[in-house]
C-alpha positions in Angstrom: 44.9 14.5 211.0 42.0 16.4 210.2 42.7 20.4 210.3 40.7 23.1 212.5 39.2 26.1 211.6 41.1 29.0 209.9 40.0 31.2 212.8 41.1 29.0 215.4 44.3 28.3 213.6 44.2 32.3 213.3 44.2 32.6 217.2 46.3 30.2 217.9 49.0 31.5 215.8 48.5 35.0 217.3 49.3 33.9 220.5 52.6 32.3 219.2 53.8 35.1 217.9 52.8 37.2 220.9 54.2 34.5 223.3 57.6 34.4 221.1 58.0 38.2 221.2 57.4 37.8 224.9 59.8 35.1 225.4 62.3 36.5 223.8 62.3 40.1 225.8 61.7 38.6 229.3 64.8 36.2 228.0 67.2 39.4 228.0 65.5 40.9 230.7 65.4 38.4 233.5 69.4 38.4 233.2 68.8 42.2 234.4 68.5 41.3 237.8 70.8 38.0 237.5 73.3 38.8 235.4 76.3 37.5 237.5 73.7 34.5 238.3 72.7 33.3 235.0 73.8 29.3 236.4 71.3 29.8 238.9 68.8 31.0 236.4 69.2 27.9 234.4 68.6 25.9 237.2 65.6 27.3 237.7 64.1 27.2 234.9 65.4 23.6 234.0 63.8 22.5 237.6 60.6 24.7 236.5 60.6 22.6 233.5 60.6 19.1 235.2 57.7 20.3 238.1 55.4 21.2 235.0 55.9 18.6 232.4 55.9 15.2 234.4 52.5 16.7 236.5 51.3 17.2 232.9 53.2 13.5 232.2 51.1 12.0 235.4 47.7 13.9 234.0 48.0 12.2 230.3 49.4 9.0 232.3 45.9 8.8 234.3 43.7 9.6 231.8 44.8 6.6 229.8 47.2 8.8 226.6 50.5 7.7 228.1 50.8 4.1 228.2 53.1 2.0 230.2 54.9 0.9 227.2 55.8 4.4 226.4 57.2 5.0 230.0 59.4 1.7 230.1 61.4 3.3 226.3 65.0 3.1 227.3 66.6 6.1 228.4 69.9 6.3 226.9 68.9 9.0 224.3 67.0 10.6 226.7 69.8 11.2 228.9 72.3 12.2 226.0 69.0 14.8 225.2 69.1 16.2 229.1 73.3 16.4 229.3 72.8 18.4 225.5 70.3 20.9 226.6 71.9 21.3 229.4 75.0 22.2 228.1 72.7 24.6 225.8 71.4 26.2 228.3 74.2 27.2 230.3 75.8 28.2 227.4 73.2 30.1 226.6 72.5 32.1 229.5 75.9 33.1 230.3 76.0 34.4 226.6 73.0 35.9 227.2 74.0 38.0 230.0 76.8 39.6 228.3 75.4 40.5 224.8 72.8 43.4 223.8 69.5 42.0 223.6 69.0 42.5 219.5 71.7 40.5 219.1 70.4 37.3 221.3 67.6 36.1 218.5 69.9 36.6 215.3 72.4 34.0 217.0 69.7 32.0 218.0 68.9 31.3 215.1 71.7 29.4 213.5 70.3 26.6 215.4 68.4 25.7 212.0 71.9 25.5 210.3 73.1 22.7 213.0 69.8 20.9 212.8 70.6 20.6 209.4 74.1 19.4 209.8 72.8 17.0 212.7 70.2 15.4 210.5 71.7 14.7 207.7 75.1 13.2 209.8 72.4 11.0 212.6 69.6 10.5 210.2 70.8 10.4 206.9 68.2 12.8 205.8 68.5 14.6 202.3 67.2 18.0 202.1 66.3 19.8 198.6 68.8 22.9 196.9 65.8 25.7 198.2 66.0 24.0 201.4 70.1 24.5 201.3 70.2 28.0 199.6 67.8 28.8 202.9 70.4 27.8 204.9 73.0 29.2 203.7 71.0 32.8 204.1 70.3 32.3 207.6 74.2 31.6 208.2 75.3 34.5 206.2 72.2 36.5 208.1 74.6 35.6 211.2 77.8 36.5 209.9 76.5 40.1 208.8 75.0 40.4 212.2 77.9 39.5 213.7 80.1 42.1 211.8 78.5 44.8 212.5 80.2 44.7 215.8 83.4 45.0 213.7 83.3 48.8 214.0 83.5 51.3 216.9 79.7 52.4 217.8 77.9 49.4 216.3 76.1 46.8 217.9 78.6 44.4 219.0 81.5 46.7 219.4 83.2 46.0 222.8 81.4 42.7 223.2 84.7 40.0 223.1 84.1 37.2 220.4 83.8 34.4 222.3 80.0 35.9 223.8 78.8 35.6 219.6 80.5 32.2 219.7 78.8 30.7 223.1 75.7 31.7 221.9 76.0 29.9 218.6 77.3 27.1 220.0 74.6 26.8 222.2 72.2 26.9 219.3 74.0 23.4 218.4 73.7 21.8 221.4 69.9 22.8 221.3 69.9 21.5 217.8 71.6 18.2 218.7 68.9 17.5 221.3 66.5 18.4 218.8 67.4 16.0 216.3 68.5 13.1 218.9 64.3 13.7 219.9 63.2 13.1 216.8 64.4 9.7 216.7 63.2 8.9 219.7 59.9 8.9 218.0 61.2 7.2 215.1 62.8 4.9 217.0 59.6 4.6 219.4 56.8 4.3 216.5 58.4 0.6 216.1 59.0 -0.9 219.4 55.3 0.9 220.3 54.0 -1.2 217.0 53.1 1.9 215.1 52.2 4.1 217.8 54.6 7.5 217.9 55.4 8.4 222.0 53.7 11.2 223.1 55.5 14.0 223.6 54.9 14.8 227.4 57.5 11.3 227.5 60.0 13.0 225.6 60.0 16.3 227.2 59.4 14.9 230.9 62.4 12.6 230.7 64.9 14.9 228.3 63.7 17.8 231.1 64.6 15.3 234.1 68.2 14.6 232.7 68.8 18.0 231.7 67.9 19.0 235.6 70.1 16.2 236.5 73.3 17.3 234.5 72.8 21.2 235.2 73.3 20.2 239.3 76.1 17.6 238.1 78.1 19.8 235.9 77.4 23.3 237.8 81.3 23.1 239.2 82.8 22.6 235.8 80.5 25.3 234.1 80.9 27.8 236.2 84.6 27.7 236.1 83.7 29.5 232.6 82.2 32.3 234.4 85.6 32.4 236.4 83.9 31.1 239.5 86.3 28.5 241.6 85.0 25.5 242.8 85.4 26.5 246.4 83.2 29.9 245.6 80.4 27.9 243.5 78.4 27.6 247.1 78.3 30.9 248.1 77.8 32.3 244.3 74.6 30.3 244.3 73.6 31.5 247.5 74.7 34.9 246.2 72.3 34.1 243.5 69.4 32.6 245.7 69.7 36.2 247.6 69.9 38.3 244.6 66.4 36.3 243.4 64.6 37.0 246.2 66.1 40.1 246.2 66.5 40.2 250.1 69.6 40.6 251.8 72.4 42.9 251.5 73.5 41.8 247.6 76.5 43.6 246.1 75.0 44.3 242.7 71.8 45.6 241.8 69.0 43.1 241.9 66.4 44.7 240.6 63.6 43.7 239.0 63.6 40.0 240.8 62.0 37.8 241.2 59.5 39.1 238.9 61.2 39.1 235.6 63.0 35.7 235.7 59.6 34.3 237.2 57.8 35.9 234.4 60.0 34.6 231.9 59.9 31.5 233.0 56.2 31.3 233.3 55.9 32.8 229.8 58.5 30.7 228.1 56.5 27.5 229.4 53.3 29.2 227.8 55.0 29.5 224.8 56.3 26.3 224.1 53.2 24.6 225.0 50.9 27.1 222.6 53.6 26.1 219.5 53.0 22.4 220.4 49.4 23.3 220.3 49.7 25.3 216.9 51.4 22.0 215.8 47.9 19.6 216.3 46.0 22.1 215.2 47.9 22.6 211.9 51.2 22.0 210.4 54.6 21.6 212.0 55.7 24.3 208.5 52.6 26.8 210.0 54.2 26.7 213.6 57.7 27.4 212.5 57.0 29.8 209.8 55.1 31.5 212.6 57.7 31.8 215.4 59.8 32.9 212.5 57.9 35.8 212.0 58.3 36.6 215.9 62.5 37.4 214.8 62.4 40.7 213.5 59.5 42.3 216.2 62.0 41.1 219.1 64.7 42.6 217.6 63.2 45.7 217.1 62.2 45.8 220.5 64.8 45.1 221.6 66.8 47.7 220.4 64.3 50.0 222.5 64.8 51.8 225.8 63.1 49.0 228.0 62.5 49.0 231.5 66.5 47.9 233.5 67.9 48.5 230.2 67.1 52.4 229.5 70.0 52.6 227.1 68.8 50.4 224.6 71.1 49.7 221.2 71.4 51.1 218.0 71.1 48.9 214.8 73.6 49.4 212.1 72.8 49.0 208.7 74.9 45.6 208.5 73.2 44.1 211.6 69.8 45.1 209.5 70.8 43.9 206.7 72.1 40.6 208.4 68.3 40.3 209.9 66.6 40.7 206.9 69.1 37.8 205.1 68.5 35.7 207.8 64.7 36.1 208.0 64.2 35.5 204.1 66.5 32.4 204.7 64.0 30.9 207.3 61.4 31.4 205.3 62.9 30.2 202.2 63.7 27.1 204.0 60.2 26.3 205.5 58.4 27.0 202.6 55.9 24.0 201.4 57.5 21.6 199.5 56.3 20.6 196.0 55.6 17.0 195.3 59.1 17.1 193.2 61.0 18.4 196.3 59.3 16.0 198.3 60.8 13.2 196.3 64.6 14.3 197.3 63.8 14.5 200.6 
């Protein structure tokens, strides 16, 4: 695939990072307003999800890039993809809603540590000693982070454990869809003769599943949050009220629906602009370039912001963790040489 311009490659990678900064604030913001809600949030954007990627699905479909052969791949994987991120999601978001914002995109990032896991157990992959030593960095990035809620006054002091946990673990379902999507389009390039699936298939039907398993599994997930089955209907039109902001809601709603619709909206912009980073250049240029989003988020997020005018100091430990983590990711996607490539 031939490459584009270094100033359109410079552009687009601009707007990646600004999109990833973005996503990631508006992620801990829009739980402002929804904190008690953050099921209702997932639904949301899971449903937001489906609307955008099968009308961009029925687009491709029309204009002759999806082929029927590619629509009639079994389904299997793609609903083991949906029930995963589903699971991550939820997981997610109720993590989300009860940890300070720098906190959220340290965890998140452990997710390369499962994908590593996950590949070598479902693909049999082999990945090179920098490759390892990198991830090893990123997971001691977390652990550091993670301690520095250890002692009174630091960043995670007061928050219980099993918050840091959730979110981690969500990074592994994330991770596990990740991984089972990749070989779909192994799997895919040989019953298509060659021809890899286009991606709109992948995301449209994962995205379909995922909607699908939210709705299903909403009674036994929001038993975490404490929330009986018999409440579960008037929590989500607690949360439908608290959105719209209208009614008499007995926490404080504002700020919605403008900041989960924003994030929403922003975090659909973002994934498409890495996916279009990706055909313009590498797959190595597009992750080393959301990497570099990590440490700007965190820093802002540590700020007085607007529904969070507290803000959150950052101990020397949690900067420390950031700063192992971040030179783990990049350790990790730097360019293989030709005798890496070889153990790979």
């Amino acid at each position: 695939m031939p490459m584009s311009s270094s100033p359109a490659v410079a552009v687009a990678s601009a707007a990646v990072v600004a999109l990833a900064v973005a996503n990631r604030v508006l992620y801990k913001l829009a739980l402002v307003p929804l904190k008690s809600y953050p099921f209702f949030l997932a639904q949301l954007t899971t449903f937001g999800y489906v609307a955008v990627y099968f009308s961009i699905l029925y687009a491709r479909y029309r204009a002759g890039v999806v082929t029927r052969d590619m629509l009639a791949l079994p389904k299997i994987r793609f609903a083991v993809i949906g029930l995963l991120e589903a699971l991550g999601v939820a997981a997610g978001m109720s993590a989300g809603a009860m940890l300070p914002g720098p906190a959220i995109p340290i965890l998140s990032q452990s997710f390369l540590v499962w994908q590593l896991i996950f590949s070598v157990l479902l693909l049999g992959k082999t990945y090179s000693l920098r490759q390892i030593i990198g991830c090893l960095l990123v997971t001691s990035g977390v652990i550091l982070a993670v301690a520095s809620g250890a002692n009174d006054g630091h960043l995670l002091s007061g928050v219980k454990l099993i918050w840091p946990l959730l979110m981690v673990i969500s990074s592994a379902f994330q991770a596990g869809a990740s991984i089972l999507k990749e070989s779909v389009f192994v799997d895919g390039a040989k019953r298509l003769k060659g021809k890899r699936p286009d991606i709109f298939v992948v995301n449209s039907f994962g995205s379909g599943f995922q909607a699908l398993f939210v709705f299903l599994l909403l009674p036994l997930l929001s038993n975490l949050r404490g929330i009986k089955l018999a409440e579960l209907s008037g929590h989500l039109n607690g949360g439908a009220e608290c959105f719209l902001n209208v009614g008499e809601s007995p926490i404080d709603c504002g700020g919605a629906p403008f900041l989960p619709l924003l994030f929403i909206f922003v975090n659909m912009a973002f994934n498409i602009s890495l996916l279009n980073l990706v055909k313009m250049s590498s797959a190595v240029v597009a992750s080393l370039t959301a990497t570099s989003a990590v440490p700007i988020s965190i820093y802002i997020l540590s700020l007085p912001l607007p529904y969070i005018p507290q803000g959150a100091g950052l101990s020397a430990s949690f900067i420390l963790g950031g700063m192992v983590l971040l030179t783990g990711l990049i350790l990790y996607n730097l360019p293989q040489s030709s005798k890496e490539s070889k153990t790979d």
